[in-house]
C-alpha positions as CSV (number, residue, x, y, z in Angstrom):
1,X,103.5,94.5,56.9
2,X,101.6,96.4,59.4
3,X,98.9,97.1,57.4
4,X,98.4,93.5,55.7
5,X,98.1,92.5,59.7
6,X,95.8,94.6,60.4
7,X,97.7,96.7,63.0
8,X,98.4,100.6,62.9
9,X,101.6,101.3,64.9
10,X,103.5,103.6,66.5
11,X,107.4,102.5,66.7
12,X,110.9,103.7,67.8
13,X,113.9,102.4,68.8
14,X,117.1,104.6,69.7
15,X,120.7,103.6,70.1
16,X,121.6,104.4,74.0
17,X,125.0,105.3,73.2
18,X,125.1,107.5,70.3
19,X,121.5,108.1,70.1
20,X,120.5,107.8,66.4
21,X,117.2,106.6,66.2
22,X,114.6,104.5,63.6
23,X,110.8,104.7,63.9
24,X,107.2,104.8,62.4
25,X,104.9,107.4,63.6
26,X,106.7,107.4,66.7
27,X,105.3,111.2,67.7
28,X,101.4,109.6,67.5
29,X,99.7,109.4,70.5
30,X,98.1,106.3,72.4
31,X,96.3,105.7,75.0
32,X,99.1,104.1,77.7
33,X,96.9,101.0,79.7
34,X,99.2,99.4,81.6
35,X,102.5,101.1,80.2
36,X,101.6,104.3,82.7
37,X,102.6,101.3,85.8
38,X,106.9,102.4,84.7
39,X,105.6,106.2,85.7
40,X,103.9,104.9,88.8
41,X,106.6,103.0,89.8
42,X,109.6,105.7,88.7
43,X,107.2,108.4,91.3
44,X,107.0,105.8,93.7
45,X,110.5,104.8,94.2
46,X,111.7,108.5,94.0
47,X,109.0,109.2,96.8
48,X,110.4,106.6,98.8
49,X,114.0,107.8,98.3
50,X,112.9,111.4,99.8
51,X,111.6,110.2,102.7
52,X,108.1,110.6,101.9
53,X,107.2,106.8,101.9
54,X,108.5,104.1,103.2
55,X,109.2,100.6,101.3
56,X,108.5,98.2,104.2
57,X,105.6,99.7,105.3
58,X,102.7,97.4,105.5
59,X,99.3,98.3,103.6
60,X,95.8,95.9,103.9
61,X,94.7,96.0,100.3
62,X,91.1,94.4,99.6
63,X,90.3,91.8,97.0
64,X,90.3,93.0,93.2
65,X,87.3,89.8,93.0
66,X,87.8,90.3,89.1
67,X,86.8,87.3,87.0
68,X,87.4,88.8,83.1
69,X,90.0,86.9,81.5
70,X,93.0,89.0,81.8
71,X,93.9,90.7,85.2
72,X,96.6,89.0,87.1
73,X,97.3,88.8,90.8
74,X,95.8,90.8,93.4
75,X,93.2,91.5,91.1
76,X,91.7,88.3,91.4
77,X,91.7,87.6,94.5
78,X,88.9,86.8,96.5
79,X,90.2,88.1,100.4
80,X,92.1,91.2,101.6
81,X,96.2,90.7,101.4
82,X,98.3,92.9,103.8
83,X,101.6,93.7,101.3
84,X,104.4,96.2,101.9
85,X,104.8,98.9,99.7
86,X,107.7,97.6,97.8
87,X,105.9,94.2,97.4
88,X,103.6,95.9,95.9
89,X,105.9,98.1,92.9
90,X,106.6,94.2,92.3
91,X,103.5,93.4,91.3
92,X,102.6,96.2,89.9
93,X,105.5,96.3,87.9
94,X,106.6,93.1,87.1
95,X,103.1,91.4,86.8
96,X,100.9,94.3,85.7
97,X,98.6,93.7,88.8
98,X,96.0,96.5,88.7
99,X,94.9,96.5,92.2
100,X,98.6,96.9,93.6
101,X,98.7,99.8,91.0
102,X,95.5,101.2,92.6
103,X,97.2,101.0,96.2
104,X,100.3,102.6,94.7
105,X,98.1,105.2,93.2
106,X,96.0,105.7,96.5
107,X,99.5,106.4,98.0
108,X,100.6,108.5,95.0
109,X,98.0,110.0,93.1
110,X,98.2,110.4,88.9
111,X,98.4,114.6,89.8
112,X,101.8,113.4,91.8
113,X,103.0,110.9,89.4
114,X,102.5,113.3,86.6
115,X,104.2,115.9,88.8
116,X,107.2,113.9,89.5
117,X,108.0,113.2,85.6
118,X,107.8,116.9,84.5
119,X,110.6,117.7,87.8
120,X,112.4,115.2,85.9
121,X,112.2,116.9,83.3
122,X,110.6,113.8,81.3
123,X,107.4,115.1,78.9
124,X,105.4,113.7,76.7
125,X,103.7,111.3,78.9
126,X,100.1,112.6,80.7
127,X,98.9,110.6,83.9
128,X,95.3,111.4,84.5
129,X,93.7,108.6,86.2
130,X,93.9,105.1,88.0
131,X,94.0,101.5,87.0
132,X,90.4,101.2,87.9
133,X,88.7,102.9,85.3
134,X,90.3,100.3,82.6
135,X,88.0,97.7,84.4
136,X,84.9,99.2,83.6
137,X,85.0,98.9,79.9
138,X,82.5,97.7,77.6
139,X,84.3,94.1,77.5
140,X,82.8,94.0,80.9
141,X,79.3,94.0,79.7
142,X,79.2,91.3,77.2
143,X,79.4,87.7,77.7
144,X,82.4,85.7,76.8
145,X,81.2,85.0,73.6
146,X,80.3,88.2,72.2
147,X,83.7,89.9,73.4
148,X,84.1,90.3,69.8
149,X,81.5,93.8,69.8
150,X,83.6,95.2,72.3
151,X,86.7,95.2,70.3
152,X,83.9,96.3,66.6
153,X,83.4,99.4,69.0
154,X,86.7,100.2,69.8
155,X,87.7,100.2,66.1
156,X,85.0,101.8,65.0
157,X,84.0,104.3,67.8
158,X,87.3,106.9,67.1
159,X,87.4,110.2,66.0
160,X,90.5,111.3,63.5
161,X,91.7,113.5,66.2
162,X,92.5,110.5,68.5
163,X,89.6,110.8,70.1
164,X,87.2,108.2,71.2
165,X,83.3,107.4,72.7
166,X,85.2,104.9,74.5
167,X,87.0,106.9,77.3
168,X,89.6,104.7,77.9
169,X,90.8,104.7,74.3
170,X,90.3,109.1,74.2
171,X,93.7,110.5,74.2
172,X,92.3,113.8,75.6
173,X,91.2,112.0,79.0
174,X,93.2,108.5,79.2
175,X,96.8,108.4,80.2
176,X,98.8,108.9,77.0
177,X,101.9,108.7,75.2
178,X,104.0,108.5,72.5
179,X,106.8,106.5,71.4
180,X,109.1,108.8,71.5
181,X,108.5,109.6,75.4
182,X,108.8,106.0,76.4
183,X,112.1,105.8,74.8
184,X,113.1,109.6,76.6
185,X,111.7,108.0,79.9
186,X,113.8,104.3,79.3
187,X,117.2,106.1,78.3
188,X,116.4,108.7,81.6
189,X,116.0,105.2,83.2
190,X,119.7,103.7,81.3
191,X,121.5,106.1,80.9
192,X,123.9,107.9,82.4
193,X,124.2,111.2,83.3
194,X,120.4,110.9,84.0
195,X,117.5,113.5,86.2
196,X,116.4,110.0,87.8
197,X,118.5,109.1,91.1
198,X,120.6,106.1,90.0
199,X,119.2,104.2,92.9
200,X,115.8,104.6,92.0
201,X,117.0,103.8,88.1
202,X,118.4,100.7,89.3
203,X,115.5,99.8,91.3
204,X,113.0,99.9,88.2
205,X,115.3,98.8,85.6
206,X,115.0,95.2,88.0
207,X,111.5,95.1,87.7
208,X,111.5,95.6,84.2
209,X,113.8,92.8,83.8
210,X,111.5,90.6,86.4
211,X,108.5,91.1,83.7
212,X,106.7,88.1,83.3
213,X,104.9,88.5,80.0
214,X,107.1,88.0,77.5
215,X,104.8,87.0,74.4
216,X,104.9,89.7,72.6
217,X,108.3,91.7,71.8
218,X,110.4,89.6,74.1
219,X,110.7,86.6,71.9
220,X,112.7,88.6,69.2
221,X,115.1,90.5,71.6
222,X,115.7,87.6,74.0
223,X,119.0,85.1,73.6
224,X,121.9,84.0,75.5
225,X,123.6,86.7,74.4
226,X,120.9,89.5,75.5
227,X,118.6,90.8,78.1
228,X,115.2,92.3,77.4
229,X,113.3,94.6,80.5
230,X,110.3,96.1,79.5
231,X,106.7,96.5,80.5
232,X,103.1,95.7,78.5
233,X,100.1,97.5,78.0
234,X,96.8,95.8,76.7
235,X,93.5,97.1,76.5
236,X,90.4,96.6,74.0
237,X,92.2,96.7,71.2
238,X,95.6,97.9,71.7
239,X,98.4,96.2,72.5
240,X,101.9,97.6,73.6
241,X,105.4,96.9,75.0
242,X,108.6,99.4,75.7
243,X,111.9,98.2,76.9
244,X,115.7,97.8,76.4
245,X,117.3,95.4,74.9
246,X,121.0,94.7,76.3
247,X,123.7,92.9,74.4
248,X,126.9,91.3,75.3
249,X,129.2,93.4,73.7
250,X,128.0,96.1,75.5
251,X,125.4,98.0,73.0
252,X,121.7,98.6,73.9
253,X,118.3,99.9,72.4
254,X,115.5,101.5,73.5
255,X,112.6,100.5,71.9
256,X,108.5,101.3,71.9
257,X,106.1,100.1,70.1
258,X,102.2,101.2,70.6
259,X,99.8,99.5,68.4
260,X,95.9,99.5,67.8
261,X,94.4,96.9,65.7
262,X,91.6,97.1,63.1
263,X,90.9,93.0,63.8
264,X,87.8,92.7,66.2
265,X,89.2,89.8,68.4
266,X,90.6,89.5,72.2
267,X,92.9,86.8,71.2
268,X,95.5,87.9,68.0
269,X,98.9,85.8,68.9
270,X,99.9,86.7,64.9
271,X,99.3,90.5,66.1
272,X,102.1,89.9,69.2
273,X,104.5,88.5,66.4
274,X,104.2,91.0,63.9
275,X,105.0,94.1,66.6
276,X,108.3,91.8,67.5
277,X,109.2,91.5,63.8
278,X,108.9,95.2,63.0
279,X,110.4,96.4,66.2
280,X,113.4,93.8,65.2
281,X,114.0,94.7,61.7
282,X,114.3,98.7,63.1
283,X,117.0,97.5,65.4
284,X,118.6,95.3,62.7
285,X,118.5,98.1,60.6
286,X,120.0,100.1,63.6
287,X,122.8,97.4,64.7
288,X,123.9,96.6,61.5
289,X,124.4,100.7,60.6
C-alpha cells in the first residue's frame, strides 16, 4: 500500500499496557520538522518545574512576517506580541507555531533540550538546531507555482545513508528520530512509573490533546468512544504524526508514523489518508490480538 502511494514509511504502534508492539521500519531514521516541538516542550516544562523558568513570565517576541503557505500563528504576524512563557508551549505545541518554538528555544537551547531527554533517560531522538533553519529551504526560493522542483529535489537529492544536499532533510545534521523513540518518549509521557515528573507529563499530554491539525492520523483514531493527542511534523516532502490513542474501556496505543514521499507535490491529501490507514490496520491488528 505504501509503495503503490508513493510513500516510504517508518511505523510503530505499542500497546501501553503490556507493551507488545507492531511496526514497519520503525528503527529508520527521519528528519523530525516539527515533531522535535514534544522535546521542546517536555525540557521546557521540566525547566519550569525546577525553578529555572518561570511560566508567567512575560517575553516581547517579534513578528515571524512569513508569507509561505504553511506556518501558523506568530509566524505570520506582522508586529511584535508580548506572550508568557506558557502561552507560548501553547502555541508551540498545540499549533506548531515556529516563532513561539524559536522563543522557547532562545530560552532553552537544542544543547539543553537534548540534555534534558538523555537525564531522562529517553534516547534515540537528537536536537541539533532551531525552528528557523526549516524556513530557509529551497521552497522559499521558487514561486508558488514551481513549488513542485523543491519537492523533485528533495526526492532526488538523498544519499542511501540518509543523507541529504538538502540540510534540513540530512539525518547527520537535522533533528532526528525514529519511530521507535517517539513511542519510548509518548509511553515516558503515559505511563506510569515514568523518569518525566507527572506534572510536567500531565501538562504536555494537554497540549497534545489541544492539537489542532488533525488531517492526517487523527481521522482514523478519533470517535466518541476515543481520544487522540499527538503532534505533526511537515517539511518538503515528509510528513509525520505521533500520538496516543485512548479508548473507553481503558486500553491505549502509542503510535508513530514518519513518512517521505516519492510524489513531487506540496499538496497530497491521499498521502495523509494512507499514513492513517496503515497506522490503523497495525492497531487493529494490535486490538483485536
Amino acid at each position: 500500500m505504501l509503495h503503490d502511494g508513493g510513500l516510504h514509511g517508518s511505523f510503530l504502534v505499542r500497546d501501553l499496557a503490556t507493551g507488545e508492539e507492531l511496526g514497519i521500519d520503525p528503527d529508520t531514521e527521519f528528519p523530525l520538522a516539527s515533531l522535535v516541538k514534544v522535546p521542546l516542550a517536555l525540557a521546557t516544562l521540566e525547566r519550569i518545574r525546577l525553578g529555572e523558568l518561570n511560566g508567567a513570565d512575560v517575553v516581547e517576541v517579534p513578528p515571524g512576517r512569513i508569507t509561505t503557505p504553511g506556518p501558523t500563528g506568530l509566524s505570520r504576524f506582522r508586529h511584535a506580541a508580548r506572550i508568557a512563557v506558557d502561552d507560548l508551549l501553547y502555541l508551540s505545541t498545540s499549533i506548531s507555531d515556529g516563532v513561539a518554538a524559536d522563543e522557547l528555544f532562545r530560552l532553552t537551547p537544542p544543547s539543553e533540550v537534548a540534555a534534558t531527554l538523555r537525564r531522562l533517560g529517553l534516547r534515540g531522538i537528537a536536537v541539533r538546531h532551531t525552528m528557523r533553519e526549516l524556513t530557509d529551504t529551497p521552497v522559499e526560493r521558487f514561486d508558488a507555482a514551481d513549488v513542485h522542483l523543491a519537492h523533485a529535489l528533495a526526492i532526488d537529492a538523498g544519499t542511501a545513508g540518509r543523507g541529504h544536499r538538502v540540510p534540513q532533510l540530512d539525518v547527520s545534521r537535522a533533528n532526528a528520530g525514529t519511530a521507535r523513540a517517539f513511542v519510548d518518549l509518548l509511553q515516558a509521557l503515559w505511563s506510569r512509573p515514568s523518569a518525566v515528573d507527572p506534572g510536567v507529563a500531565a501538562r504536555l499530554r494537554t497540549l497534545m490533546a489541544d492539537n489542532i491539525l488533525r488531517h492526517r492520523l487523527a481521522p482514523d483514531f478519533v470517535s466518541d468512544a476515543t481520544t487522540w493527542s499527538s503532534k505533526t511534523g511537515t517539511l518538503l516532502n515528509l510528513r509525520h504524526e505521533a500520538g496516543v490513542v485512548e479508548h473507553a474501556d481503558g486500553q491505549a496505543y502509542a503510535v508513530a508514523v514518519l513518512t517521505e514521499s516519492r510524489v513531487a507535490a506540496s499538496s497530497q491529501p491521499a498521502a495523509d489518508v494512507l499514513m492513517g490507514e496503515v497506522a490503523r490496520r497495525l492497531r487493529d491488528r494490535i486490538r483485536s490480538a
